[in-house]
C-alpha positions as CSV (number, residue, x, y, z in Angstrom):
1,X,-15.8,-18.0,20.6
2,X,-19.9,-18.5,21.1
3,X,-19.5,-16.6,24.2
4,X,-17.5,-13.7,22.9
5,X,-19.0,-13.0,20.0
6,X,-22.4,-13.1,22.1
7,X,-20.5,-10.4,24.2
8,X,-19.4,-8.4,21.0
9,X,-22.6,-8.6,19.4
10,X,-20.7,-8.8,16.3
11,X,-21.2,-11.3,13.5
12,X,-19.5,-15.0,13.5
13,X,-20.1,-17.9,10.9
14,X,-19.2,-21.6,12.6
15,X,-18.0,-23.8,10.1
16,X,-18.2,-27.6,10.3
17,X,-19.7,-30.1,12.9
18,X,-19.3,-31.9,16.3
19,X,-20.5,-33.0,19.0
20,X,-21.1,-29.8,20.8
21,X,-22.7,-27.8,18.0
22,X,-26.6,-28.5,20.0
23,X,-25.1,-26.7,23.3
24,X,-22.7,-24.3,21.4
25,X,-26.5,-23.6,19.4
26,X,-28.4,-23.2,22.0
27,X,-25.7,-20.7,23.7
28,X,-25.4,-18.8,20.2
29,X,-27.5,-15.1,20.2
30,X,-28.9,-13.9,17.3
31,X,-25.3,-12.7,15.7
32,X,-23.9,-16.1,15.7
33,X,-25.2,-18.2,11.9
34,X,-24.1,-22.3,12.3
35,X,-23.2,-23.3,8.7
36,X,-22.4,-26.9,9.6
37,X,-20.6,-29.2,7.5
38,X,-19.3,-27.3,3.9
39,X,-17.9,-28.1,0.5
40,X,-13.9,-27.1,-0.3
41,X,-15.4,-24.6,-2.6
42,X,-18.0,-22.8,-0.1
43,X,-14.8,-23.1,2.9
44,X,-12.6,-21.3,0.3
45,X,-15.3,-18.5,0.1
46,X,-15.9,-18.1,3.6
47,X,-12.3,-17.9,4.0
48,X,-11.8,-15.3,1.3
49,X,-14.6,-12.8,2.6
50,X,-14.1,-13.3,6.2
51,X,-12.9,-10.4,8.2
52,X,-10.6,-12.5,10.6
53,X,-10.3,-16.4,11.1
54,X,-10.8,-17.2,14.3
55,X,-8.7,-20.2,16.2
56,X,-9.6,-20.6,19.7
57,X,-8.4,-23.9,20.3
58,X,-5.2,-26.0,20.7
59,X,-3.9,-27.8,18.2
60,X,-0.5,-28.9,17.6
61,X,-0.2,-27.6,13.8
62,X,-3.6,-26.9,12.8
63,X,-3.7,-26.3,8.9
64,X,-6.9,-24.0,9.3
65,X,-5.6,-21.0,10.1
66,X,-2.7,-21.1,7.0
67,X,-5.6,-21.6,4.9
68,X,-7.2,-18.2,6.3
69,X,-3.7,-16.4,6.0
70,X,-3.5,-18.2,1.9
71,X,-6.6,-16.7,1.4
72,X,-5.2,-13.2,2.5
73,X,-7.2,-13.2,5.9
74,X,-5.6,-12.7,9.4
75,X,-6.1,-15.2,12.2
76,X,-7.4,-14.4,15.6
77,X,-5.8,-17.5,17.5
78,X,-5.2,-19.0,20.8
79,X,-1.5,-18.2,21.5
80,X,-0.2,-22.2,21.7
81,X,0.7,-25.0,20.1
82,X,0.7,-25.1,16.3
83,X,-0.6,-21.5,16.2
84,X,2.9,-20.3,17.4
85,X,4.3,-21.4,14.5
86,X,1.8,-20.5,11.8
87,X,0.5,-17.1,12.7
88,X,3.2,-13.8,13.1
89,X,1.4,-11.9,16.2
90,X,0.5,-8.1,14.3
91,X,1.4,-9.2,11.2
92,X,-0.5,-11.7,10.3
93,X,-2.9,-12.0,13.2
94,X,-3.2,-11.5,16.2
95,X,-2.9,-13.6,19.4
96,X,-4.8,-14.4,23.1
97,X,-3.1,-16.0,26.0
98,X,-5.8,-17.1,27.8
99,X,-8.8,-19.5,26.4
100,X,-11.7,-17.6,27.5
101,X,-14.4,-15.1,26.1
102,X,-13.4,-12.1,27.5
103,X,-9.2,-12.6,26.2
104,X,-10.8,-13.6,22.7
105,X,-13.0,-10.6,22.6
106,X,-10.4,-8.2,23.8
107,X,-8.1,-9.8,20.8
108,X,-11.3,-9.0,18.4
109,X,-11.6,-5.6,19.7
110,X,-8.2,-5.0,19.4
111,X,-7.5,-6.1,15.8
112,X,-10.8,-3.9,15.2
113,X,-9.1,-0.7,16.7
114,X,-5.9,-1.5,14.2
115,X,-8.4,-1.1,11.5
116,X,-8.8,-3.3,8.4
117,X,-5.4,-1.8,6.6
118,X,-3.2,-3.1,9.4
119,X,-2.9,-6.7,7.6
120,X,-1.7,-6.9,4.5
121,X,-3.1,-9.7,2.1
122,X,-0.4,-9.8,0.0
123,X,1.8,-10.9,3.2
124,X,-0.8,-12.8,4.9
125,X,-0.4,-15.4,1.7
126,X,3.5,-15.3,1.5
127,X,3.8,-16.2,5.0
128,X,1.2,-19.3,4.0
129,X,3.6,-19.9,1.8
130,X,5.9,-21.3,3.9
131,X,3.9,-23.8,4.9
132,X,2.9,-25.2,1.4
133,X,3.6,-29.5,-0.1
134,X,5.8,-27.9,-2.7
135,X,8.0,-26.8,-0.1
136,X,7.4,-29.5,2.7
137,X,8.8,-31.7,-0.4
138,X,11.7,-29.7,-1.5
139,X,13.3,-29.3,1.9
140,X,12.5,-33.0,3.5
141,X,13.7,-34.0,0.0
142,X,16.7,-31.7,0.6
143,X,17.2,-32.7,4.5
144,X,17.1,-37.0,3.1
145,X,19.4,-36.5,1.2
146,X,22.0,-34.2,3.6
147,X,21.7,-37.2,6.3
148,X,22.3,-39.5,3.5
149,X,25.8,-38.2,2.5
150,X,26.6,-37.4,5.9
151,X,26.0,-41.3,6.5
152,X,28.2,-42.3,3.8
153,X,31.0,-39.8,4.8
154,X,31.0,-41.2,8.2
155,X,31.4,-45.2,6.5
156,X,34.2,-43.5,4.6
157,X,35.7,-42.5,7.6
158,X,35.2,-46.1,9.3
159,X,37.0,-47.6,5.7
160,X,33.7,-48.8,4.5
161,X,32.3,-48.0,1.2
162,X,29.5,-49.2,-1.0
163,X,32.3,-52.0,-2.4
164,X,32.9,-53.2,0.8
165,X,30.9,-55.8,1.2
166,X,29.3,-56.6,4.7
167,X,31.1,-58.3,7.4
């Protein structure tokens, strides 16, 4: 993302910590601002006045980039993994196949030709929607409770039920 953005010569704000911030620093131009470790409230305001959330690496869910698309903003995200399933390609972001600087730059340049009207907050934060505990619990509640009567319908079948007392 460094790299790309260096190539761009457009803004980018890095968020959080690790153990490559020092090289990813000292590889940064003049465009690129390190913000380092941040509160809940200061993440929720980057989020909210970001242009695009960008997600160059693989992770197998990766809650960051709901987060963006909850606070209405579209997510420019490696095309794998997690990101698959939490980000619509040209709805609400967009994806790159390949994880280097010039495929991330040519997805930045391309969401930048579609112009800022293209992604609609409004569906950006129903989509993150799907994602939320409300729901996680209604549906796992839900799914628990499907297997459960199935497994009792299936000790019918055998002739056991719950006054049948174990062999």
């Amino acid at each position: 993302a460094v790299r790309a953005f260096n190539e761009l010569r457009l803004p980018l704000v890095v968020v959080g910590d690790g153990r490559d911030r020092k090289w990813l620093q000292e590889l940064a131009g003049p465009n690129v601002t390190f913000a380092g470790r941040v509160s809940d409230a200061q993440l929720a305001d980057y989020m909210a006045r970001c242009r695009a959330f960008i997600f160059p690496g693989l992770e197998d869910f990766g809650i960051a980039p709901v987060e963006a698309q909850a606070a209405g903003r579209p997510v420019i995200g490696y095309a794998a993994g997690g990101t698959l399933d939490t980000v619509v390609n040209g709805e609400t972001g967009i994806y790159f196949y390949e994880q280097t600087p010039q495929a991330l730059a040519a997805a930045v340049r391309e969401m930048e030709m579609m112009g800022c009207n293209h992604f609609k907050p409004a569906v950006m934060r129903r989509h993150a929607e799907r994602f939320s505990a409300q729901r996680f619990r209604q549906e796992f509640g839900a799914y628990v409770e499907r297997k459960y009567d199935e497994h009792r319908a299936r000790l019918r079948s055998y002739g056991v039920s719950r006054e049948t007392p174990a062999p």
